[in-house]
C-alpha positions as CSV (number, residue, x, y, z in Angstrom):
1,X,153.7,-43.0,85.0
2,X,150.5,-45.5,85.5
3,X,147.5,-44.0,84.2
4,X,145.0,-42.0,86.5
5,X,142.8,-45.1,86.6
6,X,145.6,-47.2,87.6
7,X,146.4,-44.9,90.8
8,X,145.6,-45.0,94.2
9,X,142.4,-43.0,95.5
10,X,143.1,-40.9,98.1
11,X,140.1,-42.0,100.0
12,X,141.0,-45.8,99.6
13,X,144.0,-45.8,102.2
14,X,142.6,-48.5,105.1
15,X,139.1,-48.8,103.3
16,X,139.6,-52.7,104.4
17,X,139.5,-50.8,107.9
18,X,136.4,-49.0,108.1
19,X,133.3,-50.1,109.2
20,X,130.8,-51.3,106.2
21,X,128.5,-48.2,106.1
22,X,132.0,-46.0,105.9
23,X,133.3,-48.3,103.3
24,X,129.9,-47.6,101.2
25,X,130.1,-44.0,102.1
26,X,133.2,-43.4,100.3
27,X,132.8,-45.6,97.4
28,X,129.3,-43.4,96.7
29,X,131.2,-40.2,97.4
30,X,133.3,-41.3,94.4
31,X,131.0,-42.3,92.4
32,X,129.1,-38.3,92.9
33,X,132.8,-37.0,91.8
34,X,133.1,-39.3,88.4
35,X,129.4,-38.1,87.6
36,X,130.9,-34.7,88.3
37,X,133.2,-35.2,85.7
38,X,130.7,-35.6,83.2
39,X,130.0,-32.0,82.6
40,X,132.9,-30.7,81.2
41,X,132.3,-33.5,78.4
42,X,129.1,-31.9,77.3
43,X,130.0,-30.2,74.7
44,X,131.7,-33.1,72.9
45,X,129.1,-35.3,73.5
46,X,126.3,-33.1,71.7
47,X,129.1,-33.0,68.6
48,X,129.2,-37.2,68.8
49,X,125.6,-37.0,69.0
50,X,125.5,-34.7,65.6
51,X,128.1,-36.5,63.7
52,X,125.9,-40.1,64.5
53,X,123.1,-38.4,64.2
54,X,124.1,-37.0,60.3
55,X,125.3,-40.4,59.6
56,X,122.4,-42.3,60.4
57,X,120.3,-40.0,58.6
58,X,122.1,-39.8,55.3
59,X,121.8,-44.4,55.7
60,X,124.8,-44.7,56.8
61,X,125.9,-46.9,60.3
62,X,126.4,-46.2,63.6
63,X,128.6,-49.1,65.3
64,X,129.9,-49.4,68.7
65,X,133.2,-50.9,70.3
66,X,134.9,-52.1,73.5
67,X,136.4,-54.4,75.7
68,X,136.1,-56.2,78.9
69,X,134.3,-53.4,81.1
70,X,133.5,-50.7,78.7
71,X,132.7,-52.9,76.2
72,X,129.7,-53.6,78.1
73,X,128.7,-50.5,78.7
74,X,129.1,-49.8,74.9
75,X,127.0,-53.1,74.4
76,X,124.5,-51.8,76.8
77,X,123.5,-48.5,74.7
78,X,124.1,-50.1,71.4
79,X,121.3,-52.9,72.2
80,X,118.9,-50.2,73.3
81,X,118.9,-48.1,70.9
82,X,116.7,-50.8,68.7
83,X,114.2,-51.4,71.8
84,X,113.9,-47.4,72.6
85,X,114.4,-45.3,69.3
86,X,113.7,-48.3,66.8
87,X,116.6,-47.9,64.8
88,X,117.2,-51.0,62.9
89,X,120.2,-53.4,64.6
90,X,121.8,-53.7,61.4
91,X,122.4,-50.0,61.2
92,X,124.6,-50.2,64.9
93,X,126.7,-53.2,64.3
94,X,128.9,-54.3,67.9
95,X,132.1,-55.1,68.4
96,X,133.1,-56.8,71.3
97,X,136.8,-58.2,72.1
98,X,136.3,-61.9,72.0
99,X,132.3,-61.9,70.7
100,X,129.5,-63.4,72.2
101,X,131.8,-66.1,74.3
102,X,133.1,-63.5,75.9
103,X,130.0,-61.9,77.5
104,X,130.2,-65.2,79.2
105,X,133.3,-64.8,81.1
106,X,135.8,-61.9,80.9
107,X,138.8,-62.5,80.4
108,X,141.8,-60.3,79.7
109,X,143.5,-61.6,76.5
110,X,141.1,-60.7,73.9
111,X,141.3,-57.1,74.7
112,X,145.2,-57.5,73.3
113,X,144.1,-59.5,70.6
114,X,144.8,-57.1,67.1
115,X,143.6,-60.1,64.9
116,X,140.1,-60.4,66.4
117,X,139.8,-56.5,66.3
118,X,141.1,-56.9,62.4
119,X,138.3,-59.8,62.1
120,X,135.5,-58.1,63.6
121,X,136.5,-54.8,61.5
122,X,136.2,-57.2,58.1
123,X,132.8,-58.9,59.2
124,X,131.0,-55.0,60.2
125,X,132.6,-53.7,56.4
126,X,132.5,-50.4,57.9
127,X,133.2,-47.5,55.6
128,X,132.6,-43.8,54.3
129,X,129.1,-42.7,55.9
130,X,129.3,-44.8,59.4
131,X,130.4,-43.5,62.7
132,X,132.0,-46.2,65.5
133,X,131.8,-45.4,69.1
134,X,135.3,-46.8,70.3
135,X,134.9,-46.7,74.5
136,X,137.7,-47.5,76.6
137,X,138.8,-46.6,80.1
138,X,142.7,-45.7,80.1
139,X,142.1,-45.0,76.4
140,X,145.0,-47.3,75.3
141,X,143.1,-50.9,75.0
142,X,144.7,-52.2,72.1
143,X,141.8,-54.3,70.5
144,X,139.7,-50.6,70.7
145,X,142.5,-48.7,69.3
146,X,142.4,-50.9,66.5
147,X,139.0,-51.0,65.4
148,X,139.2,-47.0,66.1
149,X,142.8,-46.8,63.8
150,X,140.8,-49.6,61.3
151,X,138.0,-47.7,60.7
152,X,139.2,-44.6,59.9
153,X,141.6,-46.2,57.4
154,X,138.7,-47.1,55.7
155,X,136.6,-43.6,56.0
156,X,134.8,-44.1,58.6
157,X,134.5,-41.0,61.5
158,X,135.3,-42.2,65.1
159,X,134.1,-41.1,68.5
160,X,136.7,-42.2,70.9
161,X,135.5,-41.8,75.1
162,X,138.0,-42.8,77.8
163,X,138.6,-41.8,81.1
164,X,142.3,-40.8,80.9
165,X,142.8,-37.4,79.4
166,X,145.1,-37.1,76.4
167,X,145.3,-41.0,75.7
168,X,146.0,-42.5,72.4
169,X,141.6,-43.3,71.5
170,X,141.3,-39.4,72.6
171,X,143.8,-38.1,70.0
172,X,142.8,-39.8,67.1
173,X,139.4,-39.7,67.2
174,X,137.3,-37.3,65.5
175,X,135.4,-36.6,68.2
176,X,136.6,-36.8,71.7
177,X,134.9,-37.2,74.9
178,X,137.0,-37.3,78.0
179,X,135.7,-38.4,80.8
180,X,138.5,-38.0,83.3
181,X,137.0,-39.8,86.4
182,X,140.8,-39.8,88.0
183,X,142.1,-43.2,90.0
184,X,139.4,-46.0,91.3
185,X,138.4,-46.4,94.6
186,X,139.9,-49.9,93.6
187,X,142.8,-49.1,92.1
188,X,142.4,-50.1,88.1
189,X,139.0,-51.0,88.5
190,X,137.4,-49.2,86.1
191,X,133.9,-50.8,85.9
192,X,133.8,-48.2,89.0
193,X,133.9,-44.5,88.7
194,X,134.6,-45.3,84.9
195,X,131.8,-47.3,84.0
196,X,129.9,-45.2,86.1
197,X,130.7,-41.9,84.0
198,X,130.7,-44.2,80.9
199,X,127.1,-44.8,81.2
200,X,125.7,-42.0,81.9
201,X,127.4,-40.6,79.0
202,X,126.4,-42.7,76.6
203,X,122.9,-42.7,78.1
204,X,123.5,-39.1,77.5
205,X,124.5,-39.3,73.7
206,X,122.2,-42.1,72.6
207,X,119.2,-39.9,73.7
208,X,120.5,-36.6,72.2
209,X,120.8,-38.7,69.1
210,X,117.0,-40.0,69.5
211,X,115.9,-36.5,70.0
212,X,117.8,-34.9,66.6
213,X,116.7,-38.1,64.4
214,X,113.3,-37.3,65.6
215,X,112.4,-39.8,67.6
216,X,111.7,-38.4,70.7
217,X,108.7,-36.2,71.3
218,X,107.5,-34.4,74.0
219,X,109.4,-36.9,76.1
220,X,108.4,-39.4,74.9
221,X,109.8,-42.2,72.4
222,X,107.8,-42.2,69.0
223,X,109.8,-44.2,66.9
224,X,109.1,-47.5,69.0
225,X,107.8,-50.2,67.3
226,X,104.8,-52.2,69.7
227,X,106.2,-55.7,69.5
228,X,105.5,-57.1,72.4
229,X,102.5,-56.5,75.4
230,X,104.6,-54.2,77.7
231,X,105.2,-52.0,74.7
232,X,101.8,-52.4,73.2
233,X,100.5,-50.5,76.6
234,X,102.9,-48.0,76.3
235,X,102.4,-47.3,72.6
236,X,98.3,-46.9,73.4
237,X,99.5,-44.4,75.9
238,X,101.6,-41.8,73.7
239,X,99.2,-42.3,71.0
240,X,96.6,-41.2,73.5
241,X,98.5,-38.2,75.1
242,X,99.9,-37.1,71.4
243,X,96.5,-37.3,69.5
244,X,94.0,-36.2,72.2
245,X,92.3,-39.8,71.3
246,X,90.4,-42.5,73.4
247,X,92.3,-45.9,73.9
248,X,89.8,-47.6,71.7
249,X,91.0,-44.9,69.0
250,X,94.7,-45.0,69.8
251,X,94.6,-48.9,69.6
252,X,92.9,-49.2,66.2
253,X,95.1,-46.4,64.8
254,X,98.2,-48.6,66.2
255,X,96.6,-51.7,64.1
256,X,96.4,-49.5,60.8
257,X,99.6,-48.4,61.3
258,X,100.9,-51.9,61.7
259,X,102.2,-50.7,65.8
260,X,104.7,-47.7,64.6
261,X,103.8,-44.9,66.7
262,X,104.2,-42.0,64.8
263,X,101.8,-42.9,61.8
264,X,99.8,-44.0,64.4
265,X,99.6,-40.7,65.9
266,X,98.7,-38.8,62.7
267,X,95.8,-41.3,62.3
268,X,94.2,-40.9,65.7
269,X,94.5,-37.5,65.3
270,X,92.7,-37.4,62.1
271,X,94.5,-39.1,59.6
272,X,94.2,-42.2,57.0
273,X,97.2,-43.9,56.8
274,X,98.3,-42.7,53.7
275,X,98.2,-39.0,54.3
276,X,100.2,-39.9,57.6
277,X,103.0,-41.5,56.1
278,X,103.3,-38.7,53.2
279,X,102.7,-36.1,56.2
280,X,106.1,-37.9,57.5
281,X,108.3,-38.0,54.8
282,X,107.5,-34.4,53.9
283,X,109.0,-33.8,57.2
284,X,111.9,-35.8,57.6
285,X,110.1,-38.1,59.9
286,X,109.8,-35.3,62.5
287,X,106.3,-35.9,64.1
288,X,106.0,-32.3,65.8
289,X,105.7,-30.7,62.1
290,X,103.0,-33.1,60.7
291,X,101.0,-33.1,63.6
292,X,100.7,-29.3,63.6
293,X,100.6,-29.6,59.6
294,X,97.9,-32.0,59.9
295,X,95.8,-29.6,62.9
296,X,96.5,-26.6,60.3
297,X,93.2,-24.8,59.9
């Protein structure tokens, strides 16, 4: 029997039929139902987000892998996680079926390719300590199979989410997240209701795992490094609303902490660098415990 994803939608007989605002209706409609379907995987998602979490703390890895269309969704979180929670991108290597030429144009084949996922697996050197995120829709892509079967030959623990309950990446992964979205509105196309629930739970377990390393703080993200003006502004800003400091203050805290926010925090609030950085490490990084260290009478 075809996979769930490779069924016919109930809603889709005649879509071609329907007038356009119909035709949008029902695609949205299934698109609220593979959101929906995102709750039951709640629990397994805060367990990914604890295993990656642990792993990335103890200086170990956190890698990603796909193909086709959830290996961009994969690719998605894994670049942001740099840009949002400043975790370095050699600690979350990517591995994409057919590399950066594929991006370019999708094709099919790479996704079957065993080789490139045995390549890719060599070139990351994963190992005991790391964690790969292995996402794929009918959870039988055989270049994401691989890298999941690959890296836990070597001692690495996998996360396996796919939209088709009971698939091959779901059993052998240490932690599984189903997502089970059902068939596409277009039958098989799964950068649909699949990518959809894909997303949002990776969105979900990429900012679980900012919030448990730390690096999110009273809603906002403290571990960002100001590199550019856009995120120059923005650092100004948290350093403000964290420290209770004027801009002029929260700027020239930012320069003496070289634009990490957290230090810089600490130092607007009161202070030198040095004292800020120690206040960090005595906390595991955790800025909510030195600040109220620091503002200890």
């Amino acid at each position: 029997m075809a996979a769930t994803t490779e069924q016919r939608h109930s809603a889709a007989l005649g879509l071609e039929q329907q007038p356009p605002e119909e035709v949008l209706r029902r695609l949205l409609a299934a698109q609220g139902d593979a959101i929906a379907a995102i709750q039951p995987a709640l629990p397994a998602l805060a367990r990914a987000a604890r295993l990656a979490a642990t792993a990335l703390r103890e200086g170990g890895r956190l890698a990603y892998a796909g193909a086709g269309s959830s290996g961009l969704m994969a690719l998605a979180d894994c670049l942001e996680l740099a840009g949002t929670f400043g975790i370095a991108p050699e600690r979350t290597p990517m591995l994409f079926a057919g590399g950066v030429r594929a991006l370019l144009h999708l094709e099919g084949t790479p996704e079957d390719d065993l080789d490139l996922a045995e390549i890719d697996l060599g070139r990351t050197a994963l190992g005991p300590g790391d964690v790969v995120v292995c996402v794929s829709a009918s959870g039988a892509t055989p270049y994401t199979l691989a890298v999941e079967r690959g890296a836990q030959a070597v001692g690495a623990k996998t996360i396996g989410i796919a939209n088709v309950a009971a698939s091959p990446l779901l059993r052998e992964a240490d932690v599984a997240v189903t997502l089970d979205t059902g068939p596409e509105m277009v039958a098989g196309s799964t950068r649909m209701a699949a990518g959809t629930a894909q997303k949002i739970a990776l969105n979900l377990f990429s900012t679980l795992l900012g919030v448990q390393l730390g690096h999110v703080h009273d809603g906002y993200m403290v571990n960002l490094r100001a590199d550019n003006a856009k995120l120059r502004r923005r650092a100004t800003r948290i350093v403000e609303a964290l420290s209770g400091a004027t801009t002029d203050a929260a700027d020239a805290a930012l320069s003496a902490s070289g634009g990490a926010v957290k230090p810089a925090v600490l130092i607007a609030a009161g202070a030198v660098p040095e004292t800020a950085d120690a206040l960090l490490a005595r906390h595991s990084g955790q800025l909510g415990p030195a600040l109220a260290s620091l503002r200890k009478p």
